[in-house]
C-alpha positions in Angstrom: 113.2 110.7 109.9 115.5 108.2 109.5 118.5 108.5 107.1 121.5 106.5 106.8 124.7 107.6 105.8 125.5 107.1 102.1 128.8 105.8 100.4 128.9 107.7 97.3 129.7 104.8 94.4 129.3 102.0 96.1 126.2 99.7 97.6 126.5 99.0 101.3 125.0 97.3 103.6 124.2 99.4 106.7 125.8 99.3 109.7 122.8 99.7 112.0 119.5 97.4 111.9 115.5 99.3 111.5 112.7 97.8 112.7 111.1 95.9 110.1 107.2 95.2 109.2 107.1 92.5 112.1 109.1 93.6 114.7 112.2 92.0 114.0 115.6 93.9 112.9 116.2 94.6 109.4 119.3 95.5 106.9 119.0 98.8 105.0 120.4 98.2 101.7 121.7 101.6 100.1 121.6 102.2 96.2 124.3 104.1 94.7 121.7 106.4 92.6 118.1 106.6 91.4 118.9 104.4 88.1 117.3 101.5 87.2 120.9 100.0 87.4 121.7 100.6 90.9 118.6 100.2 92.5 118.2 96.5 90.8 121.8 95.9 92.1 120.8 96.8 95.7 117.2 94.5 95.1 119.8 91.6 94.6 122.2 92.6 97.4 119.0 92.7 99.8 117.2 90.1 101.9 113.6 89.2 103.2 112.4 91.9 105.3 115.3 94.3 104.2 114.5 98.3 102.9 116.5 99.2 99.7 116.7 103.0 100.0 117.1 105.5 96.6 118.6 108.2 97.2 117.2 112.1 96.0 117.3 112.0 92.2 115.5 112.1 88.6 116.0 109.0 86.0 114.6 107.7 83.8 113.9 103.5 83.6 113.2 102.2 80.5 113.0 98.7 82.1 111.9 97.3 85.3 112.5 95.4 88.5 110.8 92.3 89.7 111.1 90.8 92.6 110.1 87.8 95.0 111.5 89.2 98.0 109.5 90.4 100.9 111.2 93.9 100.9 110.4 97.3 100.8 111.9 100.5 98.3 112.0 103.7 99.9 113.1 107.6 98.8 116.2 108.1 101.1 114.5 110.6 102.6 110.7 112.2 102.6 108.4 113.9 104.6 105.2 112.3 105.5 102.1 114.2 104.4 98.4 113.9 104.8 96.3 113.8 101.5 99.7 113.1 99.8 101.6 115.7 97.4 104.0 116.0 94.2 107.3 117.2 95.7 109.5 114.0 96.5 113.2 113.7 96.0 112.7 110.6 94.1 111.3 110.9 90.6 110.9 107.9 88.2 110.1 108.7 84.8 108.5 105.4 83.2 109.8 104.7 79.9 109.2 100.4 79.8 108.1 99.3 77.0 108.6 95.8 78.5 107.5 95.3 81.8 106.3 97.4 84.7 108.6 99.6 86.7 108.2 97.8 90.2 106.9 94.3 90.4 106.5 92.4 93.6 105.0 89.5 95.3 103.8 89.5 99.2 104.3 86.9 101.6 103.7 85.8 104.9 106.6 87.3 107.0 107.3 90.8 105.8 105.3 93.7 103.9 106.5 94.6 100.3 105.4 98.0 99.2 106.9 101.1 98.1 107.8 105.0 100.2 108.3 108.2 98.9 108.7 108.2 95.6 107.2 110.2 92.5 106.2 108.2 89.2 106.2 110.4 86.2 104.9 109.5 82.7 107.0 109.2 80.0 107.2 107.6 76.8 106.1 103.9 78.4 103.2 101.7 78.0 103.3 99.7 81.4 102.6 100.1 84.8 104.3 102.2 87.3 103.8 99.1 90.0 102.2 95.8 89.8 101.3 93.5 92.9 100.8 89.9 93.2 100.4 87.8 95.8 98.4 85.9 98.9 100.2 86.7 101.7 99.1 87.8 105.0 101.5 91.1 105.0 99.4 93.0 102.6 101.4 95.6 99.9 102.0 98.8 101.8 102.8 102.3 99.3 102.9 105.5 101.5 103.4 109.1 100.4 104.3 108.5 96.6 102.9 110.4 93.7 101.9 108.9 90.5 101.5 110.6 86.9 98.5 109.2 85.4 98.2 109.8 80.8 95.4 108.5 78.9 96.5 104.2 78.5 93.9 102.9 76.4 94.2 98.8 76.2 93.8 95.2 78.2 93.9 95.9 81.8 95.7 95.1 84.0 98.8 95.4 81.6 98.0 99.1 80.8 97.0 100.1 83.9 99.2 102.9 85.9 98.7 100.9 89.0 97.8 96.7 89.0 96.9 95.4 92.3 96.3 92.0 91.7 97.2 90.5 95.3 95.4 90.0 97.9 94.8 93.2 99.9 97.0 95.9 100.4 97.3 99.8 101.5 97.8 103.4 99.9 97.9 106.2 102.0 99.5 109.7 101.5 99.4 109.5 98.2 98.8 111.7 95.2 97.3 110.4 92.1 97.4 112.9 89.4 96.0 113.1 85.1 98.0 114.7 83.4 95.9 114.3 79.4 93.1 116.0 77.8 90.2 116.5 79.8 87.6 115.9 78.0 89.0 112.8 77.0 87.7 109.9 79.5 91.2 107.5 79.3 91.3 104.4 81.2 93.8 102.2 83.4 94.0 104.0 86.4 94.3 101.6 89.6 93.2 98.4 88.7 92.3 96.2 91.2 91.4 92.2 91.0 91.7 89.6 93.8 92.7 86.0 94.2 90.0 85.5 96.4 86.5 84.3 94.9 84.0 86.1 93.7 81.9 83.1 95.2 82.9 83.8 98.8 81.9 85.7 101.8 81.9 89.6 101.8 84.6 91.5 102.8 83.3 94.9 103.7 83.7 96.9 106.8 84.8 94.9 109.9 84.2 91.5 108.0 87.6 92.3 106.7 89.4 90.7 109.7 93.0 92.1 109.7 92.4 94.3 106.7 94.2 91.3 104.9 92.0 91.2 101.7 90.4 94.7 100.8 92.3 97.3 98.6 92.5 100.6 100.4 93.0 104.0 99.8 93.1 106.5 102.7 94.1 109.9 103.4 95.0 110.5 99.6 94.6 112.6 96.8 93.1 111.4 93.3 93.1 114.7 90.8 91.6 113.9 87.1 92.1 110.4 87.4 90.1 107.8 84.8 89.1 104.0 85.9 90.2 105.0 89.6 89.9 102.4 90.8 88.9 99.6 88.0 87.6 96.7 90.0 87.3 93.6 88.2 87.4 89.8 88.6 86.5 89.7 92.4 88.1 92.9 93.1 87.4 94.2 96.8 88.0 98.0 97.4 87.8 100.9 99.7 88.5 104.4 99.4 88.0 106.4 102.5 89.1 109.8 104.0 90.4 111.0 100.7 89.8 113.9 97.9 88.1 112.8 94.9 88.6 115.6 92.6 87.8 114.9 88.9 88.2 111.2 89.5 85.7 108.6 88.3 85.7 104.7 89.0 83.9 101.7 88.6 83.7 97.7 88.6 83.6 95.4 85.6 80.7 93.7 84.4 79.9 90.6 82.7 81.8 91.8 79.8 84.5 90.3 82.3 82.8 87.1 82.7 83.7 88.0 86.7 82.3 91.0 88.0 83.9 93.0 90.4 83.0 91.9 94.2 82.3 95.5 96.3 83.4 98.7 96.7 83.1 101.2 99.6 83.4 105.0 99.7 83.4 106.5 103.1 83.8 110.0 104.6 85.6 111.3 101.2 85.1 114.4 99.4 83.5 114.2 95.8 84.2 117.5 93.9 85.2 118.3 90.1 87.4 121.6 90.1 88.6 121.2 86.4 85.8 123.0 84.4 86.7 121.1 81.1 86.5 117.5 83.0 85.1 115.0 81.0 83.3 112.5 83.8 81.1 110.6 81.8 78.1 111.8 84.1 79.4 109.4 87.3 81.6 109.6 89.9 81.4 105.8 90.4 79.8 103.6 87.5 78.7 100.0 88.7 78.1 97.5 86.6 78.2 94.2 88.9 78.5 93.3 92.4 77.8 95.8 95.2 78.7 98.9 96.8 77.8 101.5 99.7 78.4 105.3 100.1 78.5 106.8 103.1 79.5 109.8 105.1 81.0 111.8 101.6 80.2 114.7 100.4 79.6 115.7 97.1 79.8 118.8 95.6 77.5 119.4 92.0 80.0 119.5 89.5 79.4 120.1 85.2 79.8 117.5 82.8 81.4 118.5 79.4 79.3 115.4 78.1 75.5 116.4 77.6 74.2 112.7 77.5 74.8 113.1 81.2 72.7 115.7 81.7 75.0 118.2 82.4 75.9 117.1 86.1 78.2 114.3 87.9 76.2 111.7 89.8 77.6 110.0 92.5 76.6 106.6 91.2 75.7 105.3 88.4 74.5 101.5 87.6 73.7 99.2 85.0 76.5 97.3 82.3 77.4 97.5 79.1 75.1 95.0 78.3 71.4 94.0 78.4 70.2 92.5 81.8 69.3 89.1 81.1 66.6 89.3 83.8 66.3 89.3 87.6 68.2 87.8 89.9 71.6 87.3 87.9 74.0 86.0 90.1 76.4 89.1 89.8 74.2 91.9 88.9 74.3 95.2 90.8 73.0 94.5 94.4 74.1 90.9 94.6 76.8 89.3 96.1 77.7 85.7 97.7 77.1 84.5 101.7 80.2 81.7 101.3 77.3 79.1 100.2 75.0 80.9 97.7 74.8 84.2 95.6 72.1 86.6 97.3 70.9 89.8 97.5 74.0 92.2 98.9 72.1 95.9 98.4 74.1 99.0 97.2 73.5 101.3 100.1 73.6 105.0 99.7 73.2 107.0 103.1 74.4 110.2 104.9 76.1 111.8 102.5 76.1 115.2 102.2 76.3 118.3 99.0 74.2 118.5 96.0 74.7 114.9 94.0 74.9 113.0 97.7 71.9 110.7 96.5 72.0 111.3 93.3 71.9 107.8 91.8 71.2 107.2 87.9 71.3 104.1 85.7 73.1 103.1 82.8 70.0 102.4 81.0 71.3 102.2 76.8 71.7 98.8 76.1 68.4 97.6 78.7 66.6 98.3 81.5 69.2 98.2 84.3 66.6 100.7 85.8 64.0 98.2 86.2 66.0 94.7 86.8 67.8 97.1 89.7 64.8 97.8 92.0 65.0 100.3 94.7 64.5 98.4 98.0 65.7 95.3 96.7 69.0 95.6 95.0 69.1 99.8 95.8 68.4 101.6 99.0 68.7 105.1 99.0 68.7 106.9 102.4 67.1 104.2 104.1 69.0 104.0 106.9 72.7 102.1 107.1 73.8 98.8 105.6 72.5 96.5 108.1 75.9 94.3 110.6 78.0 97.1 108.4 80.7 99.5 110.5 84.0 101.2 109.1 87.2 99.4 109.1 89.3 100.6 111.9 90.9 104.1 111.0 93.8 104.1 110.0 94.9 101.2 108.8 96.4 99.2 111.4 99.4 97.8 109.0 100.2 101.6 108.4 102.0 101.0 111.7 104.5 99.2 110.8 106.2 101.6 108.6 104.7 105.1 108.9 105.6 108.3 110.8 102.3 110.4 110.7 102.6 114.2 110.4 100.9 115.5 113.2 99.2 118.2 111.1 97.6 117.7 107.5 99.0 119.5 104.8 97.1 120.7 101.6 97.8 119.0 98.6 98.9 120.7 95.6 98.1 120.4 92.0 100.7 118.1 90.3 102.0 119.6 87.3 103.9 117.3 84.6 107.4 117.0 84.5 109.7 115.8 81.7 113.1 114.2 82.8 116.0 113.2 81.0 117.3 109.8 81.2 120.3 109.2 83.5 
């Protein structure tokens, strides 16, 4: 692990270069403390492709810090760990009423993203982090921990989490409710994309680079709500996680967009909190496509009893009635860069109880029948057809990341009130 000396007091520039996101030689820019103050002084002392570290601390911010440059914030110090976990020496405690905690914007020359650090809830209304962005160095967050209450209101400017640029990468990370379980909150990880709805797919190895998909890998997501919330051309993955009491879903033409897709692969579905409220789903899709694969997942018990008593994994149909077959951005369609066709929700080789357990959202019309099974649904009828998992892990992880060579079990995340420094 690297760790630079620190000048109490003062902001320094360091005296020895890292290596940066593309190879080159970087600055690491030292903040005096964890305050909002010092960290936004060493943000304006730093450069494109620079790390600002924060050293081991509890404040709390009751503004934010937004940024243009291609640079990365990091706990001075933190150990990696696999499926992610609450203990970090960094803890944020988001108080903004005015704007979101971390903002930035990627480019084309260095990855912006975020290490090590723990977000708690406090008495704020906006989002932990926000990205924006087209660049080619997609948002990298690794091994931070984020406190997740019930924000009810216009997405993404509730949300605990807006990803809004195009692409980007969590890994070792914990994601963690800390509200009234039977309460179903949203604003969780909202995801949109500057690409168009109205071009090619993305999933699998059609993602060239992994420069346009939203994923979430070797993490932990504990009574999360609207986890992710895909909406206007969103593209998502979450893959070798723990989805434990955690629902998600895409918008649908409430949004006037749709989400794009969304791909869950070789995760574990289970609901451990007895008193969850799930709504009956662990993913609700209500435009665009999807594919699940590889999971498992466990029966769990709803508190609701519309839903029958038990978690499905998926769940389809929108809030409102179908206008008839073949809508352009119904569930099970999608776009070939020319045209809107058929793009089928696949569900194969999943294993546990609720594995191909598939239900429709069937109040307000008959998503049931506009969504036909071997048209716009297949259930265990083999694998998406020219479809194969992105490469594992992330290649961009490389650039920043120090894998622990053994996984370490998450634990719980308990709430944590912190005074203001």
């Amino acid at each position: 692990m690297n760790t630079p000396h620190r000048l109490a007091g003062f902001v320094y520039l360091a005296a020895f270069g890292m290596l940066s996101a593309n190879g080159a030689t970087a600055a690491t820019i030292q903040a005096a403390s964890c305050s909002l103050q010092a960290v936004q002084t060493a943000v304006n002392s730093a450069s494109d492709g620079d790390v600002v570290k924060i050293p081991n601390g509890s404040c709390a911010w009751s503004g934010g810090i937004s940024t243009n440059k291609q640079i990365r914030i990091e706990a001075q110090s933190y150990t990696p760990t696999k499926g992610g976990t609450m203990s970090r020496g960094v803890v944020i405690t988001n108080n903004s009423t005015s704007a979101p905690l971390f903002s930035f914007t990627s480019g084309n020359n260095y990855h912006v993203g975020l290490a090590g650090i723990r977000f708690n809830e406090g008495s704020g209304n906006q989002n932990h982090v926000r990205f924006s962005g087209s660049g080619t160095k997609v948002p990298l967050i690794n091994d931070c921990a984020f406190e997740f209450k019930a924000r009810q209101g216009s997405n993404p400017g509730i949300a605990m989490i807006a990803m809004l640029s195009l692409g980007g990468v969590f890994w070792n990370s914990y994601f963690q409710g800390v509200f009234d379980p039977n309460t179903a909150p949203g604003g969780g990880i909202f995801v949109e994309s500057p690409r168009a709805w109205t071009t090619a797919g993305t999933m699998g190895m059609d993602d060239v680079g992994g420069r346009v998909n939203v994923y979430i890998e070797d993490s932990t997501l504990k009574d999360v709500a609207s986890a992710p919330d895909i909406d206007q051309g969103g593209r998502f993955v979450m893959r070798h996680s723990v989805i434990d009491g955690t629902w998600g879903l895409t918008h649908g033409f409430t949004s006037g967009v749709t989400g794009r897709h969304a791909e869950f692969y070789d995760n574990t579905f289970v609901t451990t909190t007895t008193s969850r409220n799930m709504a009956g789903r662990y993913f609700w899709l209500r435009g665009g496509t999807a594919l699940f694969t590889g999971n498992s997942v466990a029966r769990a018990k709803d508190t609701q009893s519309y839903a029958g008593g038990v978690v499905a994994l998926l769940e389809i149909g929108d809030n409102t009635s179908p206008s008839g077959n073949d809508s352009p951005m119904q569930p099970g369609w999608g776009h070939n860069g020319t045209s809107h066709v058929r793009d089928p929700i696949y569900v194969w080789g999943n294993t546990g109880e609720m594995g191909s357990r598939v239900g429709f959202n069937d109040q307000s019309g008959c998503w049931s029948c506009v969504t036909a099974t071997g048209s716009e649904l297949i259930v265990n009828g083999g694998a998406k057809p020219g479809w194969s998992r992105f490469t594992y892990p992330h290649p961009a992880r490389a650039a920043v990341e120090d894998i622990a060579s053994a996984p370490q079990q998450p634990q719980p995340m308990a709430p944590s009130n912190v005074a203001a420094q």
